[in-house]
C-alpha positions as CSV (number, residue, x, y, z in Angstrom):
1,X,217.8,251.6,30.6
2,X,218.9,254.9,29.7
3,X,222.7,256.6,30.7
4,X,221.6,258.6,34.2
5,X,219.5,255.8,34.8
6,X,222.9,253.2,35.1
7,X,224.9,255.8,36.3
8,X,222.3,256.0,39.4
9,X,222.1,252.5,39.7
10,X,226.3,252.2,40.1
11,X,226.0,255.4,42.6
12,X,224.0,253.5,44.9
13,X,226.0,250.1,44.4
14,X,228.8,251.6,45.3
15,X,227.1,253.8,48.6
16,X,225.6,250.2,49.7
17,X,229.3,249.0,49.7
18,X,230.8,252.0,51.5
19,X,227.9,251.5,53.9
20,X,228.3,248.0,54.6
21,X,232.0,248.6,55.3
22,X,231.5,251.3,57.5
23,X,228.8,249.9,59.5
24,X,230.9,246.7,60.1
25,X,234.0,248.7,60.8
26,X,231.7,250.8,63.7
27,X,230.0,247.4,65.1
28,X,233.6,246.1,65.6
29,X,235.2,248.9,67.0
30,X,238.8,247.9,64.7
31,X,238.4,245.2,61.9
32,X,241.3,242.6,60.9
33,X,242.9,243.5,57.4
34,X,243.1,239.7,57.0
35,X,239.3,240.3,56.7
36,X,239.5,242.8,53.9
37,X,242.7,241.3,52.4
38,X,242.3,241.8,48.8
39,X,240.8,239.0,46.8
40,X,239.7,237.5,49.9
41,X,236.5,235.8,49.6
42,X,236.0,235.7,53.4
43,X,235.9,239.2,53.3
44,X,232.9,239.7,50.7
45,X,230.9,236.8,52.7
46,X,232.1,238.0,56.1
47,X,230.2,241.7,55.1
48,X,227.5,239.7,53.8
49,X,228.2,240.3,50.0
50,X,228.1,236.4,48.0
51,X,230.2,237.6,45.0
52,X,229.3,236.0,42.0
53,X,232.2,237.2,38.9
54,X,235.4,238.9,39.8
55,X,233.7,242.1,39.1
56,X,232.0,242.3,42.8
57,X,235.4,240.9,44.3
58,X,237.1,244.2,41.9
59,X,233.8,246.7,43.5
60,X,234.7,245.6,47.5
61,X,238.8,245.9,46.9
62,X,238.4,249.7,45.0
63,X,235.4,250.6,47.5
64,X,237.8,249.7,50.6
65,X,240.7,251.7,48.9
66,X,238.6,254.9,47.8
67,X,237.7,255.0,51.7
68,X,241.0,254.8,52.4
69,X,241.6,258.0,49.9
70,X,238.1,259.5,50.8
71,X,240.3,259.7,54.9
72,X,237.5,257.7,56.0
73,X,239.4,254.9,57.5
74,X,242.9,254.2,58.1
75,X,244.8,251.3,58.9
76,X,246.6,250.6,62.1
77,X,249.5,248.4,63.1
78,X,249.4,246.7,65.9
79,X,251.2,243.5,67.8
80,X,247.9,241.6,66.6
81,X,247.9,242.6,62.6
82,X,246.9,245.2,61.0
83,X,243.2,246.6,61.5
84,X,241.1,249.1,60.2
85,X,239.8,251.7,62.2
86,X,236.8,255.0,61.0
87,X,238.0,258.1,61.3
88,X,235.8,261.1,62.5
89,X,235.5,261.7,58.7
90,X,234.2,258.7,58.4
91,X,232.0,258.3,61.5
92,X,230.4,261.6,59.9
93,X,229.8,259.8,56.3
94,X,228.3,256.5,58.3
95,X,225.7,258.9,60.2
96,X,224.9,260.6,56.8
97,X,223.8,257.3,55.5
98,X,222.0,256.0,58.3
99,X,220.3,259.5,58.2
100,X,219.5,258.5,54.6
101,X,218.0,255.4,55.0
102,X,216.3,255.7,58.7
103,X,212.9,254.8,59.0
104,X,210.7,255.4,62.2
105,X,209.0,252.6,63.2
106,X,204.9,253.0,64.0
107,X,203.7,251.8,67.3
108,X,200.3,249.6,66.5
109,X,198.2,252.6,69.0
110,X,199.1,256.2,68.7
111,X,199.5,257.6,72.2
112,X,197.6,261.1,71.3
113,X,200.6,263.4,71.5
114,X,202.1,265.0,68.6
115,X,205.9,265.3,68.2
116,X,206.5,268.8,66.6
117,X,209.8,269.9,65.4
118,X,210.9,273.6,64.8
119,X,214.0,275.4,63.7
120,X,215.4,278.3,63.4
121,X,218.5,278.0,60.7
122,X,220.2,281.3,59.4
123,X,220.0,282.4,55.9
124,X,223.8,281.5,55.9
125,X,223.0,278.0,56.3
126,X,220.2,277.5,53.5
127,X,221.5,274.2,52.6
128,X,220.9,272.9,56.0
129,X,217.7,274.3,56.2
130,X,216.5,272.2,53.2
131,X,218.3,269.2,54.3
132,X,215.7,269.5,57.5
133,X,213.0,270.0,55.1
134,X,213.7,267.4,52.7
135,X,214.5,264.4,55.1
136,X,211.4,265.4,57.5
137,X,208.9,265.2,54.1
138,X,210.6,262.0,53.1
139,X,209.9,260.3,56.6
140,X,206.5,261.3,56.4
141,X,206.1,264.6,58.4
142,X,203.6,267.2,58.0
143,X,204.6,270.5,57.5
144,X,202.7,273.1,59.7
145,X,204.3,276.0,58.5
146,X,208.0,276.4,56.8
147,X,210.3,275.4,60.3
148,X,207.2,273.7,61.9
149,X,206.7,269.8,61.5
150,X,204.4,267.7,63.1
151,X,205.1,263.7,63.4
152,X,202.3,261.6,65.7
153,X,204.8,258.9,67.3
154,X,208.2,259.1,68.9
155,X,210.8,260.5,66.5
156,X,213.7,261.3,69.4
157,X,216.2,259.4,68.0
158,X,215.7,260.8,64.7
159,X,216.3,264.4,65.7
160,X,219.3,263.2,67.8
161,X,221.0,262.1,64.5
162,X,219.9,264.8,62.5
163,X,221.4,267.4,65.0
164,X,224.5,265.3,65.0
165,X,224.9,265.0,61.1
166,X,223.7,268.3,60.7
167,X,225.4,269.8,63.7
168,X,222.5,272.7,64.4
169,X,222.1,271.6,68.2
170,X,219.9,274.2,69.9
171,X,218.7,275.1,66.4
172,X,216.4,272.4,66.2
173,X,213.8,271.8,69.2
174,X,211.7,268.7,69.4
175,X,208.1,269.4,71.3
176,X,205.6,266.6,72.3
177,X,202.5,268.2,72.8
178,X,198.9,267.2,74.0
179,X,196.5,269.5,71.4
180,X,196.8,271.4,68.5
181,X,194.2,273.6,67.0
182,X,192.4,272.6,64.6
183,X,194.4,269.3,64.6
184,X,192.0,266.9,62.7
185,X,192.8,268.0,59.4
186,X,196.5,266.4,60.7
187,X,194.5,263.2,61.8
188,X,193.0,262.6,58.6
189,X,196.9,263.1,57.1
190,X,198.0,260.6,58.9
191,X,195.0,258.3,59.1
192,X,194.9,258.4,62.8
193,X,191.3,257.4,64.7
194,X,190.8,258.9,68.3
């Protein structure tokens, strides 16, 4: 395995950690310290993490610590303990990855409409633009023409989160629509039967 190759490989170790962190943090609302006391085995099991050499219990302690840094969490005192608690920061990082790893989920019988997303993103904002584009072609969305993408099953919650993360609001509109011309050569895209 080459260098870029194990450097990727710890990248996305380390994101997976971040993630499961933050995602427990956000399901609890605030999150016991005692929990993510360092060396704490509890803590690895409790974020479902079963570590297995000191290394992993080493990964968890500096992942917790570089959120800390990163102003993604803080820690709070109260007459309870101490708890961690995300801060918008990292509320923002949290939506990012679930933006990352969302999946839509296929109904067994397509309901004929087409779900078509369009924006309109200013020249100043480029880099949004091709963050649109490049998490609409890695969910599996057809692209019409450069702002037009066509999906055949309800993606709603998708564009909620991506005009959230992204924060383009009215710049993105979401369409369902009955017909489109000439729309078989989308069928036979996405292997849909009528």
């Amino acid at each position: 395995m080459g260098k870029l190759e194990k450097e990727f490989r710890k990248r996305k170790k380390r994101e997976n950690i971040q993630k499961i962190i933050l995602s427990s943090i956000a399901a609890v609302g605030l999150l016991s310290v005692a929990v993510l006391a360092p060396n704490a085995l509890q803590a690895l099991k409790f974020f479902g993490i079963e570590p297995r050499n000191k290394w992993q219990k080493y990964n968890f302690n500096h992942s917790i610590k570089r959120l800390k840094k990163h102003g993604l969490i803080i820690f709070e005192k109260t007459s309870r303990g101490i708890f961690a608690r995300l801060t918008p920061k990292g509320e923002d990082r949290l939506r990012k990855f679930k933006l990352l790893g969302y999946k839509l989920k296929k109904p067994k019988k397509w309901d004929k409409k087409w779900r078509v997303l369009i924006f309109d993103i200013k020249e100043e904002r480029k880099g949004t633009r091709d963050k649109i584009r490049f998490t609409l072609k890695r969910i599996g969305f057809l692209r019409l023409q450069d702002s037009v993408w066509v999906y055949p099953y309800d993606c709603e919650d998708l564009v909620i989160l991506m005009k959230a993360d992204l924060k383009i609001g009215k710049d993105l509109l979401y369409l369902i629509v009955d017909t489109i011309e000439g729309d078989n050569k989308i069928k036979k895209y996405f292997k849909l039967t009528t």
